[in-house]
C-alpha positions as CSV (number, residue, x, y, z in Angstrom):
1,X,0.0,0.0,0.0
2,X,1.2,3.3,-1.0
3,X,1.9,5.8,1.9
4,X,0.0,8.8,0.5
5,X,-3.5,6.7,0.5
6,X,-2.9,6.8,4.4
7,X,-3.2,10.8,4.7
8,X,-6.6,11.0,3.5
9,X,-8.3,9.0,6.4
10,X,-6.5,9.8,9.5
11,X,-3.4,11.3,11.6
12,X,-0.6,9.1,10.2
13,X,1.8,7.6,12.8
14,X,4.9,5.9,11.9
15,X,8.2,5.2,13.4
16,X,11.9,5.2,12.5
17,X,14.6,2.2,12.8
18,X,17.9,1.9,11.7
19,X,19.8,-1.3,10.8
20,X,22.4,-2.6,13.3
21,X,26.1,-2.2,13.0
22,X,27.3,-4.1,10.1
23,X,29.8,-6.2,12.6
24,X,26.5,-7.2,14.5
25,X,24.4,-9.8,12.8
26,X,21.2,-8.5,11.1
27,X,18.9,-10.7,13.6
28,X,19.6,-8.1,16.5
29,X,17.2,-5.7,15.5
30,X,14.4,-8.8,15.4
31,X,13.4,-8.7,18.6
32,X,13.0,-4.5,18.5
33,X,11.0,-4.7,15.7
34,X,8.9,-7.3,16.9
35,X,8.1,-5.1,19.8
36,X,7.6,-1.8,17.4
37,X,5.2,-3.9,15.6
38,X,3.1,-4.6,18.2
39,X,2.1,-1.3,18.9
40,X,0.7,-1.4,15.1
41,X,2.1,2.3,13.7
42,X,0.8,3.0,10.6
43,X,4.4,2.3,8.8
44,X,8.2,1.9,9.8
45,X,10.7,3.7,7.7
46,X,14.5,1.8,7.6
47,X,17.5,4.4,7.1
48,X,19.9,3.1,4.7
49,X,23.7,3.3,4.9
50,X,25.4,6.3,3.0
51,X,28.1,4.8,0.8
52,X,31.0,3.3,2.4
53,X,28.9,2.5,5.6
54,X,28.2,-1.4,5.4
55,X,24.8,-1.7,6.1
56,X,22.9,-1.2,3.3
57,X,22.3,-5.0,3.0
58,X,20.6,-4.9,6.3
59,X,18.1,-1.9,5.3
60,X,16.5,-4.0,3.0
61,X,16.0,-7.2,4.6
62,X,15.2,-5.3,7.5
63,X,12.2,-3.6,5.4
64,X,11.2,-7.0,4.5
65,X,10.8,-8.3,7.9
66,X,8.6,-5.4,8.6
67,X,6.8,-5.9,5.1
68,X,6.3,-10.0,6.3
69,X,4.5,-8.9,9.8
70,X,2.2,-6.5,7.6
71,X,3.2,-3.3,8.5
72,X,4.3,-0.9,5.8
73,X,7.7,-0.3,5.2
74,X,9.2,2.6,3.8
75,X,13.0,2.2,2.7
76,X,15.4,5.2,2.8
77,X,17.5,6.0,0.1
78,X,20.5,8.4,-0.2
79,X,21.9,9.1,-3.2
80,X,24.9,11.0,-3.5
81,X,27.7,8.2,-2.8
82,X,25.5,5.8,-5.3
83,X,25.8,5.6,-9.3
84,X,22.7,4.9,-11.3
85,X,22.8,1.4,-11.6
86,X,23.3,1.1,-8.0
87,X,20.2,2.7,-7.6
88,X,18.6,0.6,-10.1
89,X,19.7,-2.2,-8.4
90,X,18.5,-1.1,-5.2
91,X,14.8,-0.3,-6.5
92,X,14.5,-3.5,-8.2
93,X,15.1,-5.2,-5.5
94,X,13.2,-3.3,-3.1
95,X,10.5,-3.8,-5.6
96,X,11.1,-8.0,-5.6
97,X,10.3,-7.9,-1.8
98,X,7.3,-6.0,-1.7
99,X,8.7,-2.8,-1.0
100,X,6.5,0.3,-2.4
101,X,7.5,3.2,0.1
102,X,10.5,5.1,-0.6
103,X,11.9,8.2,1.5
104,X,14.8,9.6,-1.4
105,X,17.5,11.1,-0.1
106,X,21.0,13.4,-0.9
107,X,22.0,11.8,2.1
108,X,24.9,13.3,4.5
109,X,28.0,14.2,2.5
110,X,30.9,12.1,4.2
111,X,34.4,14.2,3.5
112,X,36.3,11.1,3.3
113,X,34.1,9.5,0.4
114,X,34.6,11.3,-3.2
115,X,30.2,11.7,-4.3
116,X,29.2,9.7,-7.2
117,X,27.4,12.8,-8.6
118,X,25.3,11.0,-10.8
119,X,22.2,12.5,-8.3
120,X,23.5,15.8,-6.5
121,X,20.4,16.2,-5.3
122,X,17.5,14.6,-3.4
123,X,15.0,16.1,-6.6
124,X,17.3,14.4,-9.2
125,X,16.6,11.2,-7.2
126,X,12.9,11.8,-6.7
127,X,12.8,12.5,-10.6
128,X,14.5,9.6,-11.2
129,X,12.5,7.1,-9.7
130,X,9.2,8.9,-11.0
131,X,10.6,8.2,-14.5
132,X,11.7,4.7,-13.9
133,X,9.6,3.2,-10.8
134,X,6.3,2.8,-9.8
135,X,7.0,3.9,-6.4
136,X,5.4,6.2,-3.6
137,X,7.8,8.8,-2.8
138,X,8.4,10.7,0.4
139,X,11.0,13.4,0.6
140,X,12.9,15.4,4.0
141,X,12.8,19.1,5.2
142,X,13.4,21.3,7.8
143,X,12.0,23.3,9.7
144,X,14.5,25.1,10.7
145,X,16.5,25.4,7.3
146,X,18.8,22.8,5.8
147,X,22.4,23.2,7.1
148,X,23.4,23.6,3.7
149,X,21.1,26.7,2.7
150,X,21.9,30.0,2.9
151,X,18.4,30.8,4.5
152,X,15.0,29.3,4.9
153,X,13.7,31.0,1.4
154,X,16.6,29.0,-0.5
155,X,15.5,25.9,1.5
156,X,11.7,25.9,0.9
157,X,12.7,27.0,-3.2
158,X,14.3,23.8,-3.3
159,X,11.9,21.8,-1.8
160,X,9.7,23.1,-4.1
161,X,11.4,21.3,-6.7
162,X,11.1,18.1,-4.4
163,X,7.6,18.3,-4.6
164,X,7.5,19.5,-8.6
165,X,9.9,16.2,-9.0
166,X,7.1,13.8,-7.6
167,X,7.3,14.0,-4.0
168,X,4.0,12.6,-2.7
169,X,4.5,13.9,1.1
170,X,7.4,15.2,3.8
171,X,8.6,14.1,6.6
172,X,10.9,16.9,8.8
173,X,14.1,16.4,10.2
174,X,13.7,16.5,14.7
175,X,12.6,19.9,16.3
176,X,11.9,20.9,19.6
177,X,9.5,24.6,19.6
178,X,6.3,23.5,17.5
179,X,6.1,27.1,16.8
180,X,8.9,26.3,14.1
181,X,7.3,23.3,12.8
182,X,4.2,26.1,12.2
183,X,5.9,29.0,10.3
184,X,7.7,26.3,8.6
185,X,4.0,24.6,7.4
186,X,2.8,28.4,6.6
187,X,5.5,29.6,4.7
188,X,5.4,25.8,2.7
189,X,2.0,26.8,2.1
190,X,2.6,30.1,0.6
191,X,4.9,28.8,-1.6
192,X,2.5,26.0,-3.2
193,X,3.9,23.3,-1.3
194,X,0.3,21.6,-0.3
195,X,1.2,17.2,-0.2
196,X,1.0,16.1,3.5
197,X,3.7,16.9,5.9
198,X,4.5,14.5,9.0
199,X,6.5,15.8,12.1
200,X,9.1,13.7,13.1
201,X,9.5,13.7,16.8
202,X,12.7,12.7,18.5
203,X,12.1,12.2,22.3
204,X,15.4,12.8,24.5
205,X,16.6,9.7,26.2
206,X,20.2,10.8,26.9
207,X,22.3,14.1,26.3
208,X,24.9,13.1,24.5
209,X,22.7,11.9,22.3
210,X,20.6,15.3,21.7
211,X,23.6,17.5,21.2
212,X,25.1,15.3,18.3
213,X,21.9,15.0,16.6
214,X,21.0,18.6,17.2
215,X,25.0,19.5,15.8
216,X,23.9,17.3,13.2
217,X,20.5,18.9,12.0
218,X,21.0,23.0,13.4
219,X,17.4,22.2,15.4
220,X,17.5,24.6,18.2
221,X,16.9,24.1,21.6
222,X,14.0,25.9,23.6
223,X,14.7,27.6,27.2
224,X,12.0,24.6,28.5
225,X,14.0,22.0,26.9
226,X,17.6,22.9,28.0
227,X,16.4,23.2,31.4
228,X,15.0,20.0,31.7
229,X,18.3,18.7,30.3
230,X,20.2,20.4,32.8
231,X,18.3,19.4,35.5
232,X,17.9,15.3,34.7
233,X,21.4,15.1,32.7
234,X,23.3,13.5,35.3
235,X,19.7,11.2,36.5
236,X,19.5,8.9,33.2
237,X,15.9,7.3,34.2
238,X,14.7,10.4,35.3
239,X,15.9,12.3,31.9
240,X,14.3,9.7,29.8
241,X,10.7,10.0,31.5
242,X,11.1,14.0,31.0
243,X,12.5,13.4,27.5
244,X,8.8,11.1,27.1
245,X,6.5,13.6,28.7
246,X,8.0,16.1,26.3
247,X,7.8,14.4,23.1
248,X,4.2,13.7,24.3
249,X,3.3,17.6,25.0
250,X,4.9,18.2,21.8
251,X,2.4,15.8,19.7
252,X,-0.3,16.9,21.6
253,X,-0.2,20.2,20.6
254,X,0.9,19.4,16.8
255,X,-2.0,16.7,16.7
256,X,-4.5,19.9,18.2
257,X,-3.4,22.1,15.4
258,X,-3.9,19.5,12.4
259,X,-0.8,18.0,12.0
260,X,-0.6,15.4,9.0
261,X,1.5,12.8,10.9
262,X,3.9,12.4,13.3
263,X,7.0,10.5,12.1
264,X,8.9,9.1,15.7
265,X,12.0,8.8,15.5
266,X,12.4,5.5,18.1
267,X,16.4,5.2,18.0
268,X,15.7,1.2,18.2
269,X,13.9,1.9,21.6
270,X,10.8,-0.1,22.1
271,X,10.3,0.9,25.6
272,X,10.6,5.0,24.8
273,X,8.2,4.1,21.7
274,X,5.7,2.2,23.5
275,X,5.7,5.0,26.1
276,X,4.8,7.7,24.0
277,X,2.0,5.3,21.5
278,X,0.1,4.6,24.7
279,X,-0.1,8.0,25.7
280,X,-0.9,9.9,22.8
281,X,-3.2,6.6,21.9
282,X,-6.6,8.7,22.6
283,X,-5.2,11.6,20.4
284,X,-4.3,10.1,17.4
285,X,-6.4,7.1,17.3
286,X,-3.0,4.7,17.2
């Protein structure tokens, strides 16, 4: 089932793995998903390793396991470190197992990997598959402007172009303030941009963690949020229950003011997952 059908009934939920290490065995995850699964999200996107990284293998078989216990998996796929026919290769086989959901990608650029170049961008990929796939297509942004723009103006122009490619609906990269996530949806609007957007939602369960995600994406911090940080950094179980109960006000209030879907970004942790699912269950119907 394509993704895109799901936006027209109801508040999509859906989650976020990511394979294993490619020196641990591809089974680890098994039992993760298994529990992910059982809280019945509407789909489970799989990130897929840049070039160079190993674990591409896994991001497809992984996909399938989710595809087998009939949930709907959506594949990640970068594509700056990858040649066409790598691509090509990947679709197909995506295609052979069932997979129909694709999130296309640039992907991070790694300074010690040379790019392929034969897609600089993620709207070269999206185009692409369009031309030669029969695929449903989601595509990333940011709220807060793409590390790589120069401002938010260049940022929503070019994904613009994502959507003109064939981009059937967004998922954003982690933020903290909803009241970015709004002007974000508002100026998206204004520039045509009108396929569904889902909020992806990244609830803190360490510090460490937060800062080199938030180096990684630019998504600012609100006073709220660094003072709960502060307070619980040095109290793990404490910090993770705060990190829940602030994911959860933050859906809350996205669900309140029509969100299209909230994309949870798990980090392979049932237990934070299941948390927030039973929580925000009389919200968003999951």
């Amino acid at each position: 089932m394509y993704i895109k059908e799901l936006f027209k009934n109801k508040t999509v939920f859906s989650f976020e793995v990511f394979p294993p290490k490619k020196t641990s065995p591809v089974e680890v995850i098994y039992d993760t998903l298994e529990e992910l699964q059982g809280l019945s999200p509407d789909f489970i996107s799989v990130t897929f390793g840049a070039g160079g990284s190993g674990n591409s293998r896994y991001a497809l078989e992984i996909a399938s396991k989710i595809n087998e216990s009939g949930i709907i998996p959506m594949l990640h796929l970068p594509c700056i470190n990858f040649t066409k026919a790598e691509i090509d290769a990947a679709l197909d086989e995506a295609k052979s197992r069932g997979i129909e959901n694709i999130l296309a990608l640039r992907g991070d650029i790694n300074p010690e990997i040379e790019p392929v170049n034969d897609f600089r961008y993620a709207s070269d990929l999206i185009s692409y598959i369009k031309t030669n796939g029969d695929f449903d297509i989601a595509a990333a942004c940011y709220p807060e402007c793409h590390p790589d723009a120069e401002n938010l103006v260049e940022d929503i122009t070019n994904l613009r172009k994502k959507v003109d490619a064939g981009a059937d609906h967004l998922i954003t990269q982690l933020f903290f303030d909803n009241d970015n996530f709004y002007s974000f949806r508002e100026k998206a609007a204004i520039a045509g941009i009108n396929v569904p957007i889902e909020a992806g939602i990244m609830p803190v369960v360490n510090k460490k963690q937060i800062e080199r995600m938030v180096t990684t994406c630019g998504a600012s911090l609100p006073a709220k949020f660094v003072r709960i940080m502060t307070k619980y950094e040095h109290n793990p179980e404490a910090l993770r229950d705060a990190g829940i109960a602030y994911a959860v006000n933050q859906i809350i209030d996205l669900v309140a003011s029509g969100v299209d879907g909230i994309h949870l970004y798990t980090m392979n942790n049932p237990y934070v997952a299941r948390k927030i699912s039973e929580a925000v269950s009389g919200v968003i119907g999951v």
